[in-house]
Steps between C-alpha positions, in 0.01 A plus 500: 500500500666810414527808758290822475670788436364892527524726179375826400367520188462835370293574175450790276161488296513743191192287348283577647271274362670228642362530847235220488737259371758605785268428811394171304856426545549633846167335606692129370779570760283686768581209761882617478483865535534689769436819390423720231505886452389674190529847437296652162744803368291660304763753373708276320202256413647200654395279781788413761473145721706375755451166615654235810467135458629261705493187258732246355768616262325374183134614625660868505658469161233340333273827638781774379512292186118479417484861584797634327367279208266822453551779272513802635583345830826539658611273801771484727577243783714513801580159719634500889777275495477151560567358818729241380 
């Protein structure tokens, strides 16, 4: 069984159209996440998420992947270290 790890995933929407299909997404991995903070900036046009999970390695990339899959979706990820 492999170890959970947190992460931050932190997403920039600039399609805006793409919001149903990314809390279709989110909904899939709602048992993992911790939290999730989005902030509309309607200046710019762009929607800006940050999101903790505590999941398995391959649960978090498999997320970050199906959502950075999108256009006009960008995603970063950030991992604590492992405790090996």
């Amino acid at each position: 069984m492999q170890e959970n790890r947190l992460a931050l995933i932190g997403i920039i929407v600039e399609d805006l159209t793409k919001a149903n299909t990314i809390n279709d997404i989110l909904h899939e991995y709602g048992s993992y996440i911790v939290s999730i903070m989005g902030i509309p900036y309607k200046t710019r046009g762009v929607s800006l998420i940050s999101i903790i999970i505590d999941a398995p390695t391959n649960v978090i990339n498999s997320l970050s992947g199906k959502l950075g899959m999108l256009e006009g979706v960008n995603v970063k990820t950030s991992y604590t270290k492992s405790k090996e």
